[in-house]
C-alpha positions in Angstrom: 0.0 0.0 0.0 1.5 3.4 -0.8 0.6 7.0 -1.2 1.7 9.4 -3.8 4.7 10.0 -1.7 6.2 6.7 -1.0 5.0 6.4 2.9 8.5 5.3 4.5 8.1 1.5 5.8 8.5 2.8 9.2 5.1 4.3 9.1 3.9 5.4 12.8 0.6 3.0 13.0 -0.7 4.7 15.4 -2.2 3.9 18.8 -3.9 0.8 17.1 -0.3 -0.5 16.7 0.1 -1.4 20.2 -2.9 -3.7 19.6 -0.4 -5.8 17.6 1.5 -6.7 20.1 2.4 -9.4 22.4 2.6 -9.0 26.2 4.2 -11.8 28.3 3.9 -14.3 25.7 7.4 -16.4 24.8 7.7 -17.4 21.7 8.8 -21.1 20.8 11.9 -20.4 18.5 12.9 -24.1 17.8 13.7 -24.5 14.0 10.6 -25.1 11.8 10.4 -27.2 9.2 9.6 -26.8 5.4 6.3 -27.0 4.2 6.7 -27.8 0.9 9.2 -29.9 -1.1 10.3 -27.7 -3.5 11.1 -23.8 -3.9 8.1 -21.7 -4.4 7.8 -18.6 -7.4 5.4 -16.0 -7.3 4.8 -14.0 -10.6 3.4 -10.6 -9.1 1.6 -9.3 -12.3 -0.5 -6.0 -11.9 -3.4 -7.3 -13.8 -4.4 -4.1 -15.2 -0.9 -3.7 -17.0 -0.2 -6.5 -18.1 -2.2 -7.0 -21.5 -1.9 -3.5 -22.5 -0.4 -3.1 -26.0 -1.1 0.7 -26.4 2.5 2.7 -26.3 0.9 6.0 -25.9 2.2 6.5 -22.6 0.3 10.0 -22.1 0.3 11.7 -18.5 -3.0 11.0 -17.3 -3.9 9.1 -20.1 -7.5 7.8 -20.3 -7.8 4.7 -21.2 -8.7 5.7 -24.5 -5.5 7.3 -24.9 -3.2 4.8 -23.1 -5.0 1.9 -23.3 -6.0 -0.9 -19.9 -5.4 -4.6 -20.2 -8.0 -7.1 -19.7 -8.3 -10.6 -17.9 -8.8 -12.2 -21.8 -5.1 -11.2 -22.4 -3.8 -13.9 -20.0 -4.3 -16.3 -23.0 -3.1 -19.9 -23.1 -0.2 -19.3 -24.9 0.8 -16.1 -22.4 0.2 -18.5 -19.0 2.4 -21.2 -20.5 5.3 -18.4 -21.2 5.1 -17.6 -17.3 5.0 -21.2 -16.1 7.7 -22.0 -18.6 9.9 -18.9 -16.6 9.9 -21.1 -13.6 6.7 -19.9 -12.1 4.3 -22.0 -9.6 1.8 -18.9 -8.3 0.5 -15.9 -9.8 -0.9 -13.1 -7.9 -3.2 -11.2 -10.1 -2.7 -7.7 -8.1 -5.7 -5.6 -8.3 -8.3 -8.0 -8.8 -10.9 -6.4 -6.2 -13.2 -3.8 -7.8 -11.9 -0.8 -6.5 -12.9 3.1 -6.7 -11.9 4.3 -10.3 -12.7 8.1 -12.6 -14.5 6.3 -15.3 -18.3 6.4 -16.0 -19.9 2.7 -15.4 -23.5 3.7 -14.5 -24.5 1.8 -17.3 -23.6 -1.6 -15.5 -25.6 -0.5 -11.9 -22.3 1.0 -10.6 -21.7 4.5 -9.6 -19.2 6.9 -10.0 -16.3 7.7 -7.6 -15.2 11.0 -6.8 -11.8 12.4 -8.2 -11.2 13.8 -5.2 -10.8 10.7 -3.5 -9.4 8.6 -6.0 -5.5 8.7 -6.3 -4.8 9.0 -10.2 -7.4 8.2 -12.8 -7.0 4.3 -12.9 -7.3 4.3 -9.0 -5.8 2.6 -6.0 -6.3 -1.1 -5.7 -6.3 -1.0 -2.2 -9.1 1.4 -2.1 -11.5 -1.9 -2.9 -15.0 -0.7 -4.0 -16.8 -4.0 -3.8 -15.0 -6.8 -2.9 -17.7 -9.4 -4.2 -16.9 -8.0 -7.4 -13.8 -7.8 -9.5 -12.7 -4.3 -11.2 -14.8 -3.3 -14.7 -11.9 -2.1 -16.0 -10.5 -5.5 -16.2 -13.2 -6.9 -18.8 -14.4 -7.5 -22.3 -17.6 -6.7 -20.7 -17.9 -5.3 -17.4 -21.6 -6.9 -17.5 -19.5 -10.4 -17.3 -16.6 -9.2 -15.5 -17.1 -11.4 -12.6 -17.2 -14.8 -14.8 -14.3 -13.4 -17.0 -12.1 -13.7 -13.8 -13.8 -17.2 -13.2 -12.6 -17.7 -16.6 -9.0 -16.7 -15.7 -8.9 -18.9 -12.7 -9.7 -21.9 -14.7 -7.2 -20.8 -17.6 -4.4 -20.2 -15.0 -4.7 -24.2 -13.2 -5.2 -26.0 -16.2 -1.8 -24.1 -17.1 -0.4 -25.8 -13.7 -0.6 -22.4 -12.0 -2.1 -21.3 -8.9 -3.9 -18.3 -7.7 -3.4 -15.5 -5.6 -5.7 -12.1 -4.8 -5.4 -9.1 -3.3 -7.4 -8.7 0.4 -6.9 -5.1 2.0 -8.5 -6.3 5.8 -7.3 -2.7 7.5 -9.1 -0.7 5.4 -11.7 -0.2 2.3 -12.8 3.1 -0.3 -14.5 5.5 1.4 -17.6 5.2 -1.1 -18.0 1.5 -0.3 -20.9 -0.4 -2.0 -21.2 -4.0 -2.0 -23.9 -4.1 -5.1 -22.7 -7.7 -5.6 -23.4 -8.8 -2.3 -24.2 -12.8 -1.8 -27.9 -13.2 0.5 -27.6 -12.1 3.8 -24.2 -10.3 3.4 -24.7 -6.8 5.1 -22.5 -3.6 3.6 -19.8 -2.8 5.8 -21.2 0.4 7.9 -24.7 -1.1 7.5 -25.9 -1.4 11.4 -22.8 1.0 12.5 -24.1 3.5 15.5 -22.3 6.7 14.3 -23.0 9.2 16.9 -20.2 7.4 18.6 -16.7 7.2 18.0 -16.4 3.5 18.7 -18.2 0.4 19.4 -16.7 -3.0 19.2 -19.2 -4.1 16.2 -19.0 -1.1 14.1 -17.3 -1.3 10.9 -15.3 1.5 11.0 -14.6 4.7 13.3 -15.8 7.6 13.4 -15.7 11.3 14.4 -19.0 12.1 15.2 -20.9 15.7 13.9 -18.2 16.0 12.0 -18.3 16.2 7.9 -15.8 15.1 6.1 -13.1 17.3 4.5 -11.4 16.9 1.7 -7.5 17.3 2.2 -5.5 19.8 0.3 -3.1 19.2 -2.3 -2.4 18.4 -5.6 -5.7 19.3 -8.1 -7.8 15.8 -9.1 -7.2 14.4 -12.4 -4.5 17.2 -13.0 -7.0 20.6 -13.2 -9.4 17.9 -16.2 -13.0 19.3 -15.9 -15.4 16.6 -14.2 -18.5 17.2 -12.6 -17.7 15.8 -9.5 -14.8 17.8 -8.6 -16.2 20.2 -6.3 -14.4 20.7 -2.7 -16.8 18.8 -1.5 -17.3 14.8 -0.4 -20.3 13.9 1.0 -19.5 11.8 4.1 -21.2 12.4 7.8 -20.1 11.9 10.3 -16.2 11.7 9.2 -14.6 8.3 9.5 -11.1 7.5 10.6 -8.6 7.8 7.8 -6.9 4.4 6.6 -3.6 4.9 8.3 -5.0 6.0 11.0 -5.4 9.8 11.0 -8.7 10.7 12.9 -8.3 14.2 11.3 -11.4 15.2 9.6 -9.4 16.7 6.9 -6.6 14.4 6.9 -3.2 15.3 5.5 -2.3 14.7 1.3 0.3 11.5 2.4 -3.0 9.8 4.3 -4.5 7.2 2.7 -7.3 9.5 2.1 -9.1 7.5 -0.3 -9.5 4.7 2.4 -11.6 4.3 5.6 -9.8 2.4 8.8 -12.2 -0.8 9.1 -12.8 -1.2 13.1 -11.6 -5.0 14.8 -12.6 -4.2 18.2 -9.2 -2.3 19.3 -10.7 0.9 20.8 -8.8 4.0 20.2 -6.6 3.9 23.3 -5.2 0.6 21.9 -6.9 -1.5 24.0 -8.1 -5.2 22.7 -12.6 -5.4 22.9 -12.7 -9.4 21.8 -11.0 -12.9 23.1 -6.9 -13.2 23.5 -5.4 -16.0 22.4 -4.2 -18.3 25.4 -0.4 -18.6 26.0 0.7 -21.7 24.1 -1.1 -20.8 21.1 2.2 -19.9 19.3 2.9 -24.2 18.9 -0.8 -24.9 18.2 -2.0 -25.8 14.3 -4.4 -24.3 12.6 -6.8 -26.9 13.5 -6.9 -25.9 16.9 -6.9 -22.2 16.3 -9.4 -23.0 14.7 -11.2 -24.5 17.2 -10.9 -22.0 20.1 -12.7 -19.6 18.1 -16.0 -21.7 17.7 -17.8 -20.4 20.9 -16.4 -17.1 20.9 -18.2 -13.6 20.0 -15.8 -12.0 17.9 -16.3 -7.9 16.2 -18.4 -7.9 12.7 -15.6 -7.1 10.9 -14.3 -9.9 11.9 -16.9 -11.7 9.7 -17.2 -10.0 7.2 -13.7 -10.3 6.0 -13.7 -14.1 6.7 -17.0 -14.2 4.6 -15.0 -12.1 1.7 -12.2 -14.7 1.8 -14.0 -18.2 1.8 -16.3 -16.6 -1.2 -13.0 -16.2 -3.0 -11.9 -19.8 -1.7 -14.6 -21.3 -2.7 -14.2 -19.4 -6.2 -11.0 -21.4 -6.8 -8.7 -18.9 -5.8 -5.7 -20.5 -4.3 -4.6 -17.8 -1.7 -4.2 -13.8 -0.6 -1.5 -11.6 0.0 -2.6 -9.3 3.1 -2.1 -5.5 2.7 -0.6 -3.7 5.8 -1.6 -6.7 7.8 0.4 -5.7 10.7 -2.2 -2.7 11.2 -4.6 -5.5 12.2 -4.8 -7.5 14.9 -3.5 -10.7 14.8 -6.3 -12.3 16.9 -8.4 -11.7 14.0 -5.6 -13.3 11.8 -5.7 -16.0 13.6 -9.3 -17.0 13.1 -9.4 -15.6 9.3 -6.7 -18.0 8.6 -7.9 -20.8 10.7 -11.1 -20.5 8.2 -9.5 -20.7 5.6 -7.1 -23.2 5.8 -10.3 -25.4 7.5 -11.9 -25.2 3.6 -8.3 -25.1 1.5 -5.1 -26.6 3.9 -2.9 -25.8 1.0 -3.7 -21.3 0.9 -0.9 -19.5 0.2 -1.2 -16.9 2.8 1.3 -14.1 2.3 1.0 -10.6 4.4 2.8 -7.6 4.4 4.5 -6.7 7.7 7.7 -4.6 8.0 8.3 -4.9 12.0 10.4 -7.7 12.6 9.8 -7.9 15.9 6.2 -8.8 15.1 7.3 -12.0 12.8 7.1 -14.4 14.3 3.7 -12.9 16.5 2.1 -12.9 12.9 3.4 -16.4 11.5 2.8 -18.6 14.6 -0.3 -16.8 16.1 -1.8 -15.1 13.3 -1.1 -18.0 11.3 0.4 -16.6 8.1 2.5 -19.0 5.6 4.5 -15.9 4.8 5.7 -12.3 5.0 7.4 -10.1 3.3 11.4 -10.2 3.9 11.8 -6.3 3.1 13.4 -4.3 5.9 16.1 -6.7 6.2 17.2 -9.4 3.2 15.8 -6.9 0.4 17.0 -3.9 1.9 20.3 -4.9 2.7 20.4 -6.3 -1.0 19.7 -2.7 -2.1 22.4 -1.1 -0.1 24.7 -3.1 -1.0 24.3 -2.7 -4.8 24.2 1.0 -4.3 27.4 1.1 -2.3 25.9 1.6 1.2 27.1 -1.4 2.8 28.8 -4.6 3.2 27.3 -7.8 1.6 29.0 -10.0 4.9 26.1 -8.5 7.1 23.4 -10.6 4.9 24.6 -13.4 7.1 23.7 -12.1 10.5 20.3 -11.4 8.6 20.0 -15.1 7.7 21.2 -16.4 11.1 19.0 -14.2 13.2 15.6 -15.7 11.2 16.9 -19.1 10.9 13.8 -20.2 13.2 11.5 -18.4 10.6 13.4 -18.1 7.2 11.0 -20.3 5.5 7.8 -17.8 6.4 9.9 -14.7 4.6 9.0 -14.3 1.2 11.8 -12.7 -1.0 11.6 -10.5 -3.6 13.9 -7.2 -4.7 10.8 -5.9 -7.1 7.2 -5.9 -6.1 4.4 -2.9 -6.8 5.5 -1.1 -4.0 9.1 -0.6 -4.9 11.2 1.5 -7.0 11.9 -1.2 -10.1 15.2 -3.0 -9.8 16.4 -2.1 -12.9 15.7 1.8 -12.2 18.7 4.6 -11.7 17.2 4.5 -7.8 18.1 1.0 -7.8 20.7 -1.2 -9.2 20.8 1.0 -12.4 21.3 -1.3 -14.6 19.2 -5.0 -15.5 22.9 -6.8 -14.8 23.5 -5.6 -11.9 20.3 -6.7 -10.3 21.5 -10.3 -11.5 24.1 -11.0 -8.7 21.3 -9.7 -6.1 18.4 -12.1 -7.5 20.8 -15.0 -7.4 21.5 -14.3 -3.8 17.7 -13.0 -3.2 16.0 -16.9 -5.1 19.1 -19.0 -3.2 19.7 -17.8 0.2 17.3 -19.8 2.3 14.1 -22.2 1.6 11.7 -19.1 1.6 10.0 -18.5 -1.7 10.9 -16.3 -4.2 9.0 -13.4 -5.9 9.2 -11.4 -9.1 7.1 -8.3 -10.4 6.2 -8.6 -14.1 8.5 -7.1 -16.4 11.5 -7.4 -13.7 12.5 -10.8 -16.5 13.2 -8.5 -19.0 14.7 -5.5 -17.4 11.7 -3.0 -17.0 13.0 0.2 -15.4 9.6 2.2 -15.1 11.0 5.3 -16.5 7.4 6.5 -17.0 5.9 9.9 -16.0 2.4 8.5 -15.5 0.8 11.3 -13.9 0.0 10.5 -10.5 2.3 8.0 -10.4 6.0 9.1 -11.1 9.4 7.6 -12.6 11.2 4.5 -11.2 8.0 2.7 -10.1 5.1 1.0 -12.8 2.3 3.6 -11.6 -0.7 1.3 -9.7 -2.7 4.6 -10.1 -2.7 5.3 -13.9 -3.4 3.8 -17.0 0.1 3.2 -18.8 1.9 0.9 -20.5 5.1 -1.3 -19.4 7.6 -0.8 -22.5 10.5 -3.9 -21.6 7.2 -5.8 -20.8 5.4 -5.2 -24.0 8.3 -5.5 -26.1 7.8 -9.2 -24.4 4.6 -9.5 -25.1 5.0 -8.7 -28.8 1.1 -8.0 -29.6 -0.2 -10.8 -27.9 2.5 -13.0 -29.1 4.1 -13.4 -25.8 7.2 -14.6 -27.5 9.8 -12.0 -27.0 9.6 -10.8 -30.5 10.4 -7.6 -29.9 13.3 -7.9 -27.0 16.9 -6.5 -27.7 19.2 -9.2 -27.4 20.2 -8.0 -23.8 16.6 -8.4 -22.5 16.7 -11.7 -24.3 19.7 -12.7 -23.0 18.5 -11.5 -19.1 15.3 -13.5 -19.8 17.2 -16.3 -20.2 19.0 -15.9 -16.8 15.7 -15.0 -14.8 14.5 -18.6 -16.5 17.5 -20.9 -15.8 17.6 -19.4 -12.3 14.2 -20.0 -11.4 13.5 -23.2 -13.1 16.9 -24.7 -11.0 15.4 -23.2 -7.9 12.1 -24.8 -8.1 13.6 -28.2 -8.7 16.6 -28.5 -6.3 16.2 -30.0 -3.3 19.5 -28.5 -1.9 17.6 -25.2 -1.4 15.1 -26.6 0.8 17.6 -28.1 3.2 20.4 -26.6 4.9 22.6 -23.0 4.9 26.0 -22.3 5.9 27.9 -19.1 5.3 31.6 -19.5 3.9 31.7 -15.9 3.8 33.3 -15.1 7.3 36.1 -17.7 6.7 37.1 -15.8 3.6 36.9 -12.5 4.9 39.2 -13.1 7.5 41.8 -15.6 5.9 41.9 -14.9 2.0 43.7 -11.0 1.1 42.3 -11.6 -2.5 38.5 -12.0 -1.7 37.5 -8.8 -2.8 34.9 -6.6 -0.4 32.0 -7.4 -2.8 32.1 -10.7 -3.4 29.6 -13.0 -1.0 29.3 -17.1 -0.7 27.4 -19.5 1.1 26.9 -23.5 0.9 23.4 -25.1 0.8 22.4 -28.7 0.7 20.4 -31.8 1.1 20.8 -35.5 1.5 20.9 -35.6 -2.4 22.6 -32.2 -3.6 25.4 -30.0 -2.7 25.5 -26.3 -3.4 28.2 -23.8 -3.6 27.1 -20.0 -4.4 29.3 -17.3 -5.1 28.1 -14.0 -6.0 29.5 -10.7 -7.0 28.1 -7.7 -6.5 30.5 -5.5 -8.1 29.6 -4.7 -11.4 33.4 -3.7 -12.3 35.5 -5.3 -11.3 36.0 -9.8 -11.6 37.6 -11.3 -8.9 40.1 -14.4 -9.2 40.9 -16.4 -5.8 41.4 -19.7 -4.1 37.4 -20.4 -2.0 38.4 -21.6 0.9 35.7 -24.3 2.5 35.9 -24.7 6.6 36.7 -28.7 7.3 32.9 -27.7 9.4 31.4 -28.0 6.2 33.3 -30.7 4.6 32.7 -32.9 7.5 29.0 -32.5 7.3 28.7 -33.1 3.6 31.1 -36.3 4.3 34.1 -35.3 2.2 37.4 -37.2 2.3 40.6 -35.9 1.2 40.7 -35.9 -2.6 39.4 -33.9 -5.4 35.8 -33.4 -6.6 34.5 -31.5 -9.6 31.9 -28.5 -9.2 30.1 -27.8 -12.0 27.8 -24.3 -12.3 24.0 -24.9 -12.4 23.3 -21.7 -14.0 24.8 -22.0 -17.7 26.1 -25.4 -17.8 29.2 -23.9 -18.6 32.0 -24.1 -16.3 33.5 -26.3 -14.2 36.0 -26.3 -10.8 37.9 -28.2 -8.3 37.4 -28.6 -5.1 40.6 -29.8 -2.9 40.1 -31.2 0.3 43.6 -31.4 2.3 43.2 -32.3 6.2 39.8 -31.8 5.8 39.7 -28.4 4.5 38.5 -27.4 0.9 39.3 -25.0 -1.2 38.0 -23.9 -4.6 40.0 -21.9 -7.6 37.7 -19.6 -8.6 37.3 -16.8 -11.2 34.3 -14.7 -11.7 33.2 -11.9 -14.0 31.5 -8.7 -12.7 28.2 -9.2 -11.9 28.3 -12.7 -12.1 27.1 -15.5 -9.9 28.2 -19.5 -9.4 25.9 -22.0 -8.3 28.3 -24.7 -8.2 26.9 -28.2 -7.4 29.0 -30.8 -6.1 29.4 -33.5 -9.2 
């Protein structure tokens, strides 16, 4: 979730944050175990984006001008291209019908006021209706809910799986559930609004007080629309989705969103059923369980209802937005629920505290969170010269308990592209990071679309600005559509250097989902080479993984300068637990097939010869 100026990841949440937390509960840290067999990939795609062909690229474009893709352009041929990458999940990112500037009366839906929509293509995590899917997104928006079904059933039967957007902490502030199931009340429906808080109202309010709407930059870039007016119609003022309780909250609130109520009153206080100490080692069956008998907030429901309707849809799992801005009581029995109808959900949240990890994986019951204040940011210092790539192993050994749970990624919707000036400035230079990033531990992996062939987002959308794909406007990806070749989706159009990094992206991730080495063990080799070998140059990193059946050197350099030629040295702690006898033993890279070394073991230590280009990585396996 993000603002039109990037909200920094150490966003104040508030007095609601201390809801979040655990009191005199100690957490179990023993190791835990894998859950799957092989690596996981996620193929973030911002659905919207994806099948646009239109190169317009006009500053607040309308779609007329710019062009929107449509569910119908994930075709066959264009799902077996993303499998074929080395892909096992896609998350179709903005799925949800959200609030949008683009007349859709004709289809029972009603317009959404500029001045609380950010851009003209609007937020997807201001969702609108979340029984519904986004109009935008269809052939016809009259059908736009069995086009998705459509999709759903394209993606398995191309051996994919399915993941949505679901945005618990907060909703558009012109919310209408017009596609409501029977019996399924509208958020706010039986709220009691002369009151600032009650535990089963849906959101919070400031009561006699109307609604203002913030200053700042003019809606839609000074266009003429009828509904732009100073004025948005909503009485008594609700809480802002970050949390403001400002009735004319600031430009960087998530103005265009509501804070949805879970029964933490405003002084941070919890108004529903703790979970018992112990709970931290208990499955999801007996999570489940405790919640059977007890009275829980509305909201509560409500989002559980939104999930299992989606579940039961076929979809395969959710990435939570801001989920650490809810409590994770309620996580707890909204993932019980859904892992009581699907055991296998993919449930991925984004949480940036890390001393709320493992709070959210063992009670709230996540399969995953975001790795981004520590792997992926200490990736990006590194590449931009701010630091040292030996402190990624203190990283890895202070979430060895969890390391699994922490999804990696170095290019998502919410992050400046890794190709971009802002980033590793170059396509090749990000290589080196995503080896380490897809390698490191048994967490899986993540990529944003267009990260395989070097997409900078260089675009001047109009809300959204240079060096990240705008979420807010309609615009097209250039690297990505160069890909996509018209609907081809066979690369067509690439420069041999995209081609060429396509090819890496593919070989990477297709050895990462089928070696079993990265879902066993990790030892660094890093520290032993920083202190005994003069030659191993300050950029350089490496690191052993294995299994019963395969054995893993990596060596990656970061500089993008400079190669590196210089005797590995392996610690006899290593060679002793792989079983290695004094002797030689050929390594052979995994990557390109291409080159092989020697390892030398000599009183039980190894050592390697090795020579590496700049920006080049090794994934040697032990032959």
């Amino acid at each position: 979730m993000i603002s039109k100026k990037i909200i920094a990841v150490g966003i104040t949440l508030t007095v609601l944050f201390s809801a979040c937390k655990t009191k005199d509960l100690k957490m179990n840290t023993a190791n835990e175990n894998a859950t799957t067999d092989k690596k996981v990939v996620v193929y973030q795609v911002f659905t919207r984006l994806f099948g646009n062909k239109n190169t317009t690229n006009k500053p607040w474009g309308t779609i007329e001008e710019n062009g929107v893709g449509k569910f119908n352009d994930f075709t066959d041929k264009a799902l077996h291209e993303i499998k074929d990458l080395g892909i096992t999940y896609i998350w179709y990112t903005g799925v949800p019908h959200h609030a949008l500037v683009r007349d859709y009366t004709a289809y029972g839906i009603s317009n959404d006021d500029p001045e609380v929509v950010k851009g003209r293509a609007g937020s997807p995590y201001a969702v609108k209706d979340y029984y519904n899917v986004n109009p935008d997104l269809a052939v016809n928006p009259a059908k736009r809910l069995e086009e998705f079904e459509a999709l759903i059933k394209r993606t398995h039967n191309a051996g994919l799986k399915v993941i949505i957007d679901i945005v618990p902490n907060h909703i558009a502030r012109k919310y209408e559930g017009k596609s409501n199931p029977a019996g399924i009340k509208d958020f706010g429906a039986d709220d009691d609004v002369t009151v600032e808080y009650k535990r089963d109202n849906n959101f919070y309010y400031i009561p006699q007080q109307h609604f203002e709407i913030p200053d700042g930059d003019i809606p839609l870039n000074g266009e003429k629309n009828p509904m732009i007016d100073g004025f948005f119609d909503e009485n008594p003022a609700k809480w802002t989705g970050n949390g403001s309780r400002k009735i004319k909250p600031d430009q960087n609130d998530w103005y265009e969103t509501v804070k949805v109520n879970y029964g933490v009153r405003p002084d941070g206080s919890k108004d529903f059923p703790e979970l018992p100490v112990g709970f931290d080692q208990k499955s999801y069956k007996e999570h489940f369980a405790f919640w059977q008998d007890k009275d829980v907030p509305d909201s509560w429901k409500k989002f559980r209802d939104i999930a299992l309707y989606w579940t039961a849809k076929g979809v395969d799992g959710f990435r939570y937005d801001m989920a650490e801005m809810v409590p994770y009581e309620f996580w707890s029995y909204m993932n019980s629920s859904i892992k009581m109808k699907n055991p296998n959900a993919f449930l991925l949240a984004e949480v940036y505290n890390p001393n709320e990890y493992r709070n959210y994986i063992r009670l709230g019951k996540m399969d995953y969170l975001y790795d981004k204040v520590e792997t992926y940011d200490k990736l990006k210092d590194v590449i931009r010269g701010k630091s040292s790539p030996d402190e990624l192993t203190k990283i890895q050994n202070g979430m060895a308990d969890i390391q699994h749970h922490m999804l990696h990624f170095l290019d998502n919707h919410d992050e400046q592209r890794l190709a971009s000036p802002e980033f590793a400035g170059t396509p090749e230079r990000g290589k080196p990071l995503m080896v380490v990033s897809a390698t490191i531990s048994t967490s899986p992996t993540m990529i944003y679309f267009g990260q395989e062939v070097g997409e900078a987002g260089n675009e001047d959308a109009g809300f959204g600005k240079r060096s990240r794909t705008s979420i807010f406007d309609y615009i097209g990806v250039p690297n990505h559509q160069r890909w996509m070749n018209g609907g081809k989706f066979d690369g067509g159009q690439l420069s041999e250097s995209e081609k060429q990094l396509r090819d890496f992206y593919k070989r990477l991730l297709n050895f990462t989902i089928n070696s079993s080495a990265l879902m066993g063990s990790f030892e660094e080799i890093q520290t032993v080479n920083r202190q005994n070998n003069e030659n191993y140059d300050a950029l350089l990193y490496s690191y052993a993984r294995w299994s019963e059946n395969q054995k893993l050197i990596v060596v990656a350099n970061f500089s993008s300068e400079k190669g590196s030629e210089f005797d590995l040295k392996v610690p006899s702690s290593l060679m002793s637990k792989w079983n290695l006898k004094d002797g030689e033993y050929r390594l052979k890279d995994q990557l390109y097939q291409d080159k092989t070394f020697v390892l030398k073991v000599q009183n039980g230590q190894g050592e390697v010869k090795i020579s590496i280009e700049p920006s080049e990585s090794l994934i040697l396996e032990l032959k």
